[in-house]
Backbone as CSV, one residue per row, in Angstrom:
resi,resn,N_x,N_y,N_z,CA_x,CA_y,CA_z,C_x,C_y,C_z
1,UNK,-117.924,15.122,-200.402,-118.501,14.342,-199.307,-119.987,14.648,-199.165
2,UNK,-120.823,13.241,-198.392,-122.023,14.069,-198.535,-122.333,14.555,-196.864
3,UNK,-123.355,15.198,-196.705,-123.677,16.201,-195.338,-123.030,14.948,-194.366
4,UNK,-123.530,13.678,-194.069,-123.753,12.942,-193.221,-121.868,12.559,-192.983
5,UNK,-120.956,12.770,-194.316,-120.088,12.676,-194.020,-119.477,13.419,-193.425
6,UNK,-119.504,14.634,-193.911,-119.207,15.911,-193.378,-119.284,16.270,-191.699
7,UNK,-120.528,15.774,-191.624,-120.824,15.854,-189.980,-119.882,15.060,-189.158
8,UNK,-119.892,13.922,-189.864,-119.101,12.639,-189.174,-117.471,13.519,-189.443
9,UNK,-117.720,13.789,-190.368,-115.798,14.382,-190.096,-115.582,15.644,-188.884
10,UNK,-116.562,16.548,-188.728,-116.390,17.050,-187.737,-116.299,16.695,-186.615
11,UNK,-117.474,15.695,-186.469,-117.675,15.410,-185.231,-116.552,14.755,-184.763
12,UNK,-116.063,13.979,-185.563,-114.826,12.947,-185.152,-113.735,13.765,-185.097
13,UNK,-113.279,14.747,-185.493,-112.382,15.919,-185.059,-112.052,16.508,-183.734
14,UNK,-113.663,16.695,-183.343,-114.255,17.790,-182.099,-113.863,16.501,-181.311
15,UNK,-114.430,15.138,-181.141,-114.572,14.529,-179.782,-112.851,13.803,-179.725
16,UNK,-112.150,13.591,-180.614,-110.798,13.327,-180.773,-110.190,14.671,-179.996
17,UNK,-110.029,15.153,-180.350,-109.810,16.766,-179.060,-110.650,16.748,-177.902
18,UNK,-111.582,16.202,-177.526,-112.142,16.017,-176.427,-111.819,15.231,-175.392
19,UNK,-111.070,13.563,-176.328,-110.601,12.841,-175.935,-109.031,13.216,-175.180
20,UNK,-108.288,13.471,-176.103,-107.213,13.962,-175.916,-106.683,14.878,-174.553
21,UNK,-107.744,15.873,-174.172,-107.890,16.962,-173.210,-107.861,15.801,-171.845
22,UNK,-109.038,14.673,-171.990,-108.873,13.320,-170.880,-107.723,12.523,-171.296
23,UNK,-106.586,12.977,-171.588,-105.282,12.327,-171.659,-105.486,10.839,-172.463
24,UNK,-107.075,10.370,-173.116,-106.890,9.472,-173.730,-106.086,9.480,-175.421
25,UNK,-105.884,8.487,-176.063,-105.081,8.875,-177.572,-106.075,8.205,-178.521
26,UNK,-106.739,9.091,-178.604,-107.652,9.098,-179.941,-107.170,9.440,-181.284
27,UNK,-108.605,8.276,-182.432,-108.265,8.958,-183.711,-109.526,8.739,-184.323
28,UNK,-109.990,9.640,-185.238,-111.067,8.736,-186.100,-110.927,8.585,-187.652
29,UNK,-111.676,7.467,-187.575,-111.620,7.104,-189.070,-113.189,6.660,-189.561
30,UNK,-112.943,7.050,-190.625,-114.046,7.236,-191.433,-114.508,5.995,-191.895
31,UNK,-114.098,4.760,-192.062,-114.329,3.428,-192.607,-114.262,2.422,-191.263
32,UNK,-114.542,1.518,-191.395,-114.252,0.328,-190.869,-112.849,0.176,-191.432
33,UNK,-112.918,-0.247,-192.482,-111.260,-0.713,-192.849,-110.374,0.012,-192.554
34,UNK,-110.547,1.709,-192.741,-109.221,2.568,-192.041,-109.113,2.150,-190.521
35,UNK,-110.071,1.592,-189.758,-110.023,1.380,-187.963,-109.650,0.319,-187.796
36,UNK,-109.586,-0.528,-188.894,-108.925,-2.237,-188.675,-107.699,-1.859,-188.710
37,UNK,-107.256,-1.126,-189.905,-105.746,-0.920,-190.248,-105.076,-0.087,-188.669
38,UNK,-105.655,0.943,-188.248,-105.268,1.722,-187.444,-104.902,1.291,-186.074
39,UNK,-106.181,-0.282,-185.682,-105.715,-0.692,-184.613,-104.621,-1.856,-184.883
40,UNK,-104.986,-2.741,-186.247,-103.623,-3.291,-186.256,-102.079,-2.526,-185.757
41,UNK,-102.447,-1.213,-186.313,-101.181,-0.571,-186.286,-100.553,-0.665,-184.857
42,UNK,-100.982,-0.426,-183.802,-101.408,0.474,-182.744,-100.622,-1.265,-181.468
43,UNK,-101.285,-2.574,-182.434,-100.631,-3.937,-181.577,-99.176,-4.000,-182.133
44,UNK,-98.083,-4.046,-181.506,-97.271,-5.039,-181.908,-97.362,-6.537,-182.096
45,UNK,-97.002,-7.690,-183.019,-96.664,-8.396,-182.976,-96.150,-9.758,-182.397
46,UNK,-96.531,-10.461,-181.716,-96.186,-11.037,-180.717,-97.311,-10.931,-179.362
47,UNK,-97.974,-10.044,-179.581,-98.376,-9.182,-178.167,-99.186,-10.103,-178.144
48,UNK,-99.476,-10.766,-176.493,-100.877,-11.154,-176.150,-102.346,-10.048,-176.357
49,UNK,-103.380,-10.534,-176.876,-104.583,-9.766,-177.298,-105.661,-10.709,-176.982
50,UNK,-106.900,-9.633,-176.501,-107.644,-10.346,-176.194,-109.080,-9.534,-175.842
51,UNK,-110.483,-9.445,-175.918,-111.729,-9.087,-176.279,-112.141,-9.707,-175.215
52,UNK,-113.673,-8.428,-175.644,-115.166,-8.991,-174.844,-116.088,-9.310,-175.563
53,UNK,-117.373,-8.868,-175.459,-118.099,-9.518,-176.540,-118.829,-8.662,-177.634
54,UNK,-117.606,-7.809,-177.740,-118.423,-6.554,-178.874,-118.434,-7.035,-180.076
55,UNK,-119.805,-6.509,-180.537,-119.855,-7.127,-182.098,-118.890,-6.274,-183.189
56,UNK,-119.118,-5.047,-182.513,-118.167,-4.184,-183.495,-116.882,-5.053,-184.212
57,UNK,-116.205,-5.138,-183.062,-114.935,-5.650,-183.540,-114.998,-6.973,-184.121
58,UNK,-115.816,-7.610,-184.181,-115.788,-8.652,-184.292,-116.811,-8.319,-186.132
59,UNK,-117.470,-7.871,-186.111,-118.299,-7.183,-187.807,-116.640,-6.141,-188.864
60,UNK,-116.538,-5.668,-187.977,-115.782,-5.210,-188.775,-114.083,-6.125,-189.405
61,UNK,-114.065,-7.089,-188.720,-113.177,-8.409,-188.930,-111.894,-8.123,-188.393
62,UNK,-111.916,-7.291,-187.475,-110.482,-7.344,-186.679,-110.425,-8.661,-185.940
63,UNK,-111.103,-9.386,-185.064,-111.001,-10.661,-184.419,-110.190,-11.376,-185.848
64,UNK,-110.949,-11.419,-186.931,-110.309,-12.327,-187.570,-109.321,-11.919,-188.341
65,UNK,-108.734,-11.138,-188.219,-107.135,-10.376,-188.744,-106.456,-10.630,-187.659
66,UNK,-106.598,-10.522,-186.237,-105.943,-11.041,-185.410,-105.438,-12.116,-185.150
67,UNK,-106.332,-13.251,-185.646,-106.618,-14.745,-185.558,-105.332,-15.057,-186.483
68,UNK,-105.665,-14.160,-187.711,-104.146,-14.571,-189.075,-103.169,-13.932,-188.882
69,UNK,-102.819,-13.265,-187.666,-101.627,-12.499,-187.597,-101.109,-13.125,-186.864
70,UNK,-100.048,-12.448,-186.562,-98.514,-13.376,-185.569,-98.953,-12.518,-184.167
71,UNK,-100.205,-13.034,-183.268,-100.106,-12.387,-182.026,-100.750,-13.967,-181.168
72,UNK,-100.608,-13.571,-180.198,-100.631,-14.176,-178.868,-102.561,-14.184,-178.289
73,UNK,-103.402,-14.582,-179.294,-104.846,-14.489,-179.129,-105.318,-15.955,-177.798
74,UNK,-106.099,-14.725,-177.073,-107.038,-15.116,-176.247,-108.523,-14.988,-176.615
75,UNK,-108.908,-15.741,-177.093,-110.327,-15.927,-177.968,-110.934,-17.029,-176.874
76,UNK,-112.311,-15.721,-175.803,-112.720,-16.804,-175.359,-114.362,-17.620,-176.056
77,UNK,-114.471,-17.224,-177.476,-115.525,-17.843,-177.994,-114.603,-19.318,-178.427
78,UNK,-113.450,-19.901,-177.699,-113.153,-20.854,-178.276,-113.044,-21.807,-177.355
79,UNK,-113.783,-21.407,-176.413,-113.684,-22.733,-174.591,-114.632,-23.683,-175.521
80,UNK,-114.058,-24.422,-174.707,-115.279,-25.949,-175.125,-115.923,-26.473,-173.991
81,UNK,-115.462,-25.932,-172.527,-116.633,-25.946,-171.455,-116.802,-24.622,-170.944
82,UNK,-117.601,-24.603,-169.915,-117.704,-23.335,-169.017,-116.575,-22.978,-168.225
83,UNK,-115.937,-24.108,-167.543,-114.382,-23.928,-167.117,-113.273,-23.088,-167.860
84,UNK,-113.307,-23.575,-169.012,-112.257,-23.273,-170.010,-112.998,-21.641,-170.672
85,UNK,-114.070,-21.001,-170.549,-114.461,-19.724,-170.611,-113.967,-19.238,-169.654
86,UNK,-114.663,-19.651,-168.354,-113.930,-17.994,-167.211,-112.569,-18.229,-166.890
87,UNK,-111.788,-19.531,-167.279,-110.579,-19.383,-167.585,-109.609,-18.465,-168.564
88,UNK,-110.606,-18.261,-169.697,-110.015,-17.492,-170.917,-110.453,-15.851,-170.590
89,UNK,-111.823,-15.625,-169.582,-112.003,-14.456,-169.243,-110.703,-13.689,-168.675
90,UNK,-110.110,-14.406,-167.654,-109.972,-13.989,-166.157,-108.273,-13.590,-167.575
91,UNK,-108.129,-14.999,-167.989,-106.859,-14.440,-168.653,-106.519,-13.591,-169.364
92,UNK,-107.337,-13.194,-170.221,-107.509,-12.329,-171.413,-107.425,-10.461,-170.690
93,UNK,-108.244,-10.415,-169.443,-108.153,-9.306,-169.241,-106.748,-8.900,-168.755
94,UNK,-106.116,-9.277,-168.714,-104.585,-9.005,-168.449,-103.272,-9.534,-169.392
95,UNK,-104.413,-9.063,-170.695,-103.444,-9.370,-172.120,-102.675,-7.907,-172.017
96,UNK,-102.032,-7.757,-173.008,-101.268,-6.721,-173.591,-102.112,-5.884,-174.354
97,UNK,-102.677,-6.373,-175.313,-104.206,-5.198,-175.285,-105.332,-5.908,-175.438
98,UNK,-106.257,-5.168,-174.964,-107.896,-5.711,-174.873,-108.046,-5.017,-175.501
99,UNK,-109.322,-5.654,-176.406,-110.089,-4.958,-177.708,-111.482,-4.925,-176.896
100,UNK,-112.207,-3.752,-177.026,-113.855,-3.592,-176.569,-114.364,-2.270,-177.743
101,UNK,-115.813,-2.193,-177.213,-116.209,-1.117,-178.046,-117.074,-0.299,-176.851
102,UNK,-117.082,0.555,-176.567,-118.098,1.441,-175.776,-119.851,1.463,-175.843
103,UNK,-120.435,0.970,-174.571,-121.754,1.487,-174.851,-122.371,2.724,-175.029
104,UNK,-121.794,3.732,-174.769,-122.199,5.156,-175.153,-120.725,6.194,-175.350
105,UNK,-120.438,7.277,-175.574,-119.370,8.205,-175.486,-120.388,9.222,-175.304
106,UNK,-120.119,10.451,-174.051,-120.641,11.995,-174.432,-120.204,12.641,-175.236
107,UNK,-120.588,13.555,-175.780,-120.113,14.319,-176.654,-119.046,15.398,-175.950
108,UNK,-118.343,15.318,-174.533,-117.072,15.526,-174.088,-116.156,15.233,-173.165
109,UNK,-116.500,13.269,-173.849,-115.708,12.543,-174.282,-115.103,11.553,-172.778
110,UNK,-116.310,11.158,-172.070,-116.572,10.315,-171.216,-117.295,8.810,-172.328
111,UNK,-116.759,8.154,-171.369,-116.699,6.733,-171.807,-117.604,5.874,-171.100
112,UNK,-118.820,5.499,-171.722,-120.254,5.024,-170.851,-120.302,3.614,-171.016
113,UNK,-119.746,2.559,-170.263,-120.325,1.510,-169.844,-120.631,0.380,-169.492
114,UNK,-121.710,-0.409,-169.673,-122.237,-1.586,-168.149,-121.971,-2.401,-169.076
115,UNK,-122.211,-3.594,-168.247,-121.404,-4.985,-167.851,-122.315,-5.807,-167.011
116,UNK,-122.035,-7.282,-167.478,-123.407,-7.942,-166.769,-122.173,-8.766,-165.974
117,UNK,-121.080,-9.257,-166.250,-119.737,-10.079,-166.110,-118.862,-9.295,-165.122
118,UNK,-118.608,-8.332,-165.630,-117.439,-7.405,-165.502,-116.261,-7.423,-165.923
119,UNK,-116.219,-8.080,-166.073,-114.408,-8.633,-167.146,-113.768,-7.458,-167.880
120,UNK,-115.335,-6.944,-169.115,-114.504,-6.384,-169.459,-114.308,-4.809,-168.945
121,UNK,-114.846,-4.783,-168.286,-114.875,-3.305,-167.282,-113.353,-3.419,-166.389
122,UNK,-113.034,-4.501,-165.640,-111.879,-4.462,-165.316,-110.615,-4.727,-165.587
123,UNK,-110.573,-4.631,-166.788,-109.653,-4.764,-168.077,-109.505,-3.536,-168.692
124,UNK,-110.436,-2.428,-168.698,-110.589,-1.438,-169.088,-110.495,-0.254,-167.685
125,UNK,-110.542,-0.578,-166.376,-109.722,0.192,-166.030,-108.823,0.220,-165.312
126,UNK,-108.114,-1.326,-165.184,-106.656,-1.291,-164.555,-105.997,-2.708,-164.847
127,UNK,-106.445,-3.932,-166.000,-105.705,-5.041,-165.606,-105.106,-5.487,-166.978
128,UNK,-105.528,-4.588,-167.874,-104.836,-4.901,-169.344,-104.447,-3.703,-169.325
129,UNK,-102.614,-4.214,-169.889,-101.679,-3.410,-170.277,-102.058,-2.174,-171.259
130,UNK,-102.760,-2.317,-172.368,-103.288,-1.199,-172.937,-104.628,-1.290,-173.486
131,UNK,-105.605,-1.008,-173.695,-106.748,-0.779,-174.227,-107.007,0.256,-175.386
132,UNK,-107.894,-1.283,-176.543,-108.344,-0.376,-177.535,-109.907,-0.035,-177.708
133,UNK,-110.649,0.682,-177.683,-111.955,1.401,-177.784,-112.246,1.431,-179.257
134,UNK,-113.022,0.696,-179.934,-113.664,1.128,-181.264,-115.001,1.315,-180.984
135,UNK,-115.366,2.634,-181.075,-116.800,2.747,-181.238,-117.222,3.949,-182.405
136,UNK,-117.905,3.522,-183.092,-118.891,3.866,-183.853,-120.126,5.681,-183.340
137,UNK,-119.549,6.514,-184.080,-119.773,7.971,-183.922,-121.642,7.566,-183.538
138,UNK,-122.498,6.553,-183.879,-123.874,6.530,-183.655,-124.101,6.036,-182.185
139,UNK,-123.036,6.144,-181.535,-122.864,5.904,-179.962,-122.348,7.204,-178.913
140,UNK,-122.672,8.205,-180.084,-122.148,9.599,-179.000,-123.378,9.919,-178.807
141,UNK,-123.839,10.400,-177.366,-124.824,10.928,-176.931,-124.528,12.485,-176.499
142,UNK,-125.160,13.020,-176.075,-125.022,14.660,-175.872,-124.426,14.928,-174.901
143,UNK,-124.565,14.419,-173.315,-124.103,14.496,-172.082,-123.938,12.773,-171.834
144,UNK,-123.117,12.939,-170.229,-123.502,11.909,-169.480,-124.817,11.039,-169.412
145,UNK,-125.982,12.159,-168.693,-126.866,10.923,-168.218,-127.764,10.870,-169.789
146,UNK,-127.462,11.138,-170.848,-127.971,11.026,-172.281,-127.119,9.599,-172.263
147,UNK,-126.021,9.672,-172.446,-124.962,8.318,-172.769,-125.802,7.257,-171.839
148,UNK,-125.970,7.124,-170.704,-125.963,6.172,-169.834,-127.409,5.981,-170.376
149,UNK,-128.464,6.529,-170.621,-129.924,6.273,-170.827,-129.458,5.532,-172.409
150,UNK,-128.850,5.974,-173.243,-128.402,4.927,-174.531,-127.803,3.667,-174.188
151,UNK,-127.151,3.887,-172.900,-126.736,2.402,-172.631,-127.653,1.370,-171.958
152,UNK,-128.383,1.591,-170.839,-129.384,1.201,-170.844,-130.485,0.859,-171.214
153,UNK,-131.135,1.994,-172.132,-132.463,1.630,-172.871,-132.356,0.938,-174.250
154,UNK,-131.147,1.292,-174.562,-130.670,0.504,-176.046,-130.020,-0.751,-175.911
155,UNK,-128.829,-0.286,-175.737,-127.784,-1.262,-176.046,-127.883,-2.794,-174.871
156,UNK,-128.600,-2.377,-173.893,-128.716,-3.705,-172.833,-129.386,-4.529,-173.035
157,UNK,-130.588,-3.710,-173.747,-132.202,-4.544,-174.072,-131.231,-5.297,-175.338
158,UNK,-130.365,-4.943,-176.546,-130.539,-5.701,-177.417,-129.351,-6.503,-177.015
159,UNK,-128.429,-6.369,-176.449,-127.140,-7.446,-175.883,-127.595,-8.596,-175.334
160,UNK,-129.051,-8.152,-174.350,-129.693,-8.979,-173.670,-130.400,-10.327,-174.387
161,UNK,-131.211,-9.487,-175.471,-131.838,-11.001,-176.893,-130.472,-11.174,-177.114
162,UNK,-129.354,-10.830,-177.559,-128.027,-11.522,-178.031,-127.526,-12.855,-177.125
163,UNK,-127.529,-12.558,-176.037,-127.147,-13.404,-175.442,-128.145,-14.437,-174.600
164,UNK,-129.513,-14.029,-175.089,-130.670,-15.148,-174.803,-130.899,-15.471,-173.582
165,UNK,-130.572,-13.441,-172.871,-131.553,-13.468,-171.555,-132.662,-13.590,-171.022
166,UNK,-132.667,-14.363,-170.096,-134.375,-14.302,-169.260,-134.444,-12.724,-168.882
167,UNK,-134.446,-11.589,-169.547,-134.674,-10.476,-168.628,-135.733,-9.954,-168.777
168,UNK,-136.512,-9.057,-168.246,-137.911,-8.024,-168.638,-137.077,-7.279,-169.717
169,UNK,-135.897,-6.587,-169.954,-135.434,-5.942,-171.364,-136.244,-6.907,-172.171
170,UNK,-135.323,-7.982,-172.525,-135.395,-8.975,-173.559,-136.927,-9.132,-173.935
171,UNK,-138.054,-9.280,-173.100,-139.219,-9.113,-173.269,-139.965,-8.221,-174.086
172,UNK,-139.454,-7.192,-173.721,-140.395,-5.705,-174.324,-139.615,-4.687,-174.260
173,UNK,-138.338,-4.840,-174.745,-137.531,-3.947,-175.724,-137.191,-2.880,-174.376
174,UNK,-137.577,-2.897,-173.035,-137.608,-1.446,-172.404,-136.420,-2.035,-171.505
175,UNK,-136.049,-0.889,-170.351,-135.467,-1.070,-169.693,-135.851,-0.895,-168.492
176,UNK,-136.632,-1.898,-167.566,-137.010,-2.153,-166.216,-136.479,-1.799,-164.798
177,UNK,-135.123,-1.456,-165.226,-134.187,-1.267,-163.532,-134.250,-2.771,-162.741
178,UNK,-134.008,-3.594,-163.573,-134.518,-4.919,-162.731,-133.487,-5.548,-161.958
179,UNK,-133.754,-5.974,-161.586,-132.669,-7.376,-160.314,-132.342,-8.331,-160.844
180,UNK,-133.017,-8.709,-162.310,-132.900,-10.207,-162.512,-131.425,-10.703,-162.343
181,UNK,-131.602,-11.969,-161.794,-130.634,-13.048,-161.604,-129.465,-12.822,-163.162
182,UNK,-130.210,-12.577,-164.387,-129.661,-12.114,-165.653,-129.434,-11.024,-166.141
183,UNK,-129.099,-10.189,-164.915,-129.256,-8.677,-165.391,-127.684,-8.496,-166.040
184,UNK,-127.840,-7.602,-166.849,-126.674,-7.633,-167.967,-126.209,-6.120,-167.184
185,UNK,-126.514,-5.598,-166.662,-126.921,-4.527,-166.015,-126.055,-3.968,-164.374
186,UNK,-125.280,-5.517,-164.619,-124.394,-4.928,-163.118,-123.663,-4.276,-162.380
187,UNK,-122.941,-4.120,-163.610,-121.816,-2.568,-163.093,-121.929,-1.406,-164.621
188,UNK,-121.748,-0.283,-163.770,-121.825,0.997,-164.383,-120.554,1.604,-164.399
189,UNK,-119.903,1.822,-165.349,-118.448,2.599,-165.457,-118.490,3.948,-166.513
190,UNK,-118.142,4.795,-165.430,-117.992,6.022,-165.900,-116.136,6.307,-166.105
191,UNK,-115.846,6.220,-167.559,-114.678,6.464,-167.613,-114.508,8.285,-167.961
192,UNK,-114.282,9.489,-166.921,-113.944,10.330,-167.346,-112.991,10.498,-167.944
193,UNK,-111.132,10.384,-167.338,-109.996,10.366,-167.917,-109.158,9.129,-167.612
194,UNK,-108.091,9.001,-169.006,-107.632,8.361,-168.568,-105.905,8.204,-168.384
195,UNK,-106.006,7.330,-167.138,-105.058,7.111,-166.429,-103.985,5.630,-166.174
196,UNK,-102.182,6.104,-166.420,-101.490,6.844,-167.566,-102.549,6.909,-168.181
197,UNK,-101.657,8.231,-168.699,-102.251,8.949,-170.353,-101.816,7.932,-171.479
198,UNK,-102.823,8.041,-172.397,-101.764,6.986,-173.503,-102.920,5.739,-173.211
199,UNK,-102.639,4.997,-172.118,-102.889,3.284,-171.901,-104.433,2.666,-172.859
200,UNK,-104.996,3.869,-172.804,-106.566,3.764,-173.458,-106.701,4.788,-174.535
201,UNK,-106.970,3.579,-175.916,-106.588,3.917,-176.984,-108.462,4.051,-177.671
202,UNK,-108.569,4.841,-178.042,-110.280,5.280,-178.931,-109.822,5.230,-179.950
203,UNK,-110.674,4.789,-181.168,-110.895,4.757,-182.392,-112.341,4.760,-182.979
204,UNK,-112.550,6.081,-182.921,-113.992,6.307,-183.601,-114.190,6.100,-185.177
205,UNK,-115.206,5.752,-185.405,-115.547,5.044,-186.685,-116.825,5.557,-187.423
206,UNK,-116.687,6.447,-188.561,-117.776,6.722,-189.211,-118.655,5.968,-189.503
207,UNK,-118.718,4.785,-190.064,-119.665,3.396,-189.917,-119.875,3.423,-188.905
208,UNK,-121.563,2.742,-188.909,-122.363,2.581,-187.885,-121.684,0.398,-187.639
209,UNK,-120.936,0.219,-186.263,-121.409,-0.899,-186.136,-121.544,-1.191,-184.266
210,UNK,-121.976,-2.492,-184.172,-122.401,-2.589,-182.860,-124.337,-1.920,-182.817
211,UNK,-123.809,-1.958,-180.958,-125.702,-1.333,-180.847,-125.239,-0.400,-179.370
């Protein structure tokens, strides 16, 4: 292996035991493809499933393994008005599992983050039957307010050009503390443990994907 793997195998060891201690059921894998296989594993069949708007999952082609499998998909990139979106929102978060990816993890193993919607924040901590977490080991920060400053100064500013906000992020790459009417920025979720044990499922990923 080389160093960078090596690290990644530890690290994904250490925060999988970190996880675990917060009663969540972690695993990591070293590929994208071992984390497709792992969360396939992890759905039954049949099960209603259903996402937010992480690219992760969606780069690494689980959306579209889902799409060809025998499950019960709530895909709301498939409304054809605005009606038929926060229709597919409101439904989806009370699938059988929601797929998301984390804006930050500490390194012991708090779960960092915001939401401009909230959907998928409240899907993640009480309205979908189980939750799966894929995030990518280049999303562990050192502490808490390390995680939350990655979620903010990073990951908002670039979600924000993704989704072709009017915000001061979107402008100049920073993060303003702003009000805008478009703030992606609205709720803050600190997941320490979780509760049942079991219901929230992590899958850390040696590949870098997402932001």
């Amino acid at each position: 292996m080389t160093p960078l793997e090596t690290r990644n195998e530890l690290l994904g060891k250490t925060l999988v035991e970190k996880l675990e201690r917060r009663h969540f059921e972690a695993y990591y894998c070293p590929t994208a493809k071992e984390a497709l296989e792992k969360a396939l594993s992890l759905i039954p069949e049949k099960s209603s499933v259903s996402w937010g708007g992480s690219m992760t999952i969606r780069d690494m082609g689980l959306t579209k393994a889902l799409h060809e499998g025998n499950y019960e998909v709530i895909d709301r990139d498939l409304a054809k008005s605005p009606e038929e979106f926060q229709e597919l929102l409101r439904k989806g978060v009370s699938a059988d599992f929601y797929l998301m990816s984390a804006n930050a993890i500490s390194e012991d193993g708090v779960l960092v983050n915001i939401d401009g919607t909230g959907n998928r924040l409240a899907a993640l901590t009480y309205s979908a039957k189980n939750v799966i977490v894929l995030a990518s080991l280049s999303k562990v920060a050192q502490d808490v307010d390390a995680a939350l400053k990655r979620a903010r100064s990073y990951a908002a500013p670039v979600n924000s050009m993704r989704f072709m906000g009017n915000t001061p992020c979107a402008k100049t790459g920073l993060c303003h503390n702003c009000v805008s009417e478009q703030c992606i920025c609205n709720q803050v979720l600190f997941t320490r443990n979780c509760f049942p044990a079991g219901r929230i499922k992590v899958i850390l990923i040696g590949e870098t994907f997402g932001f």
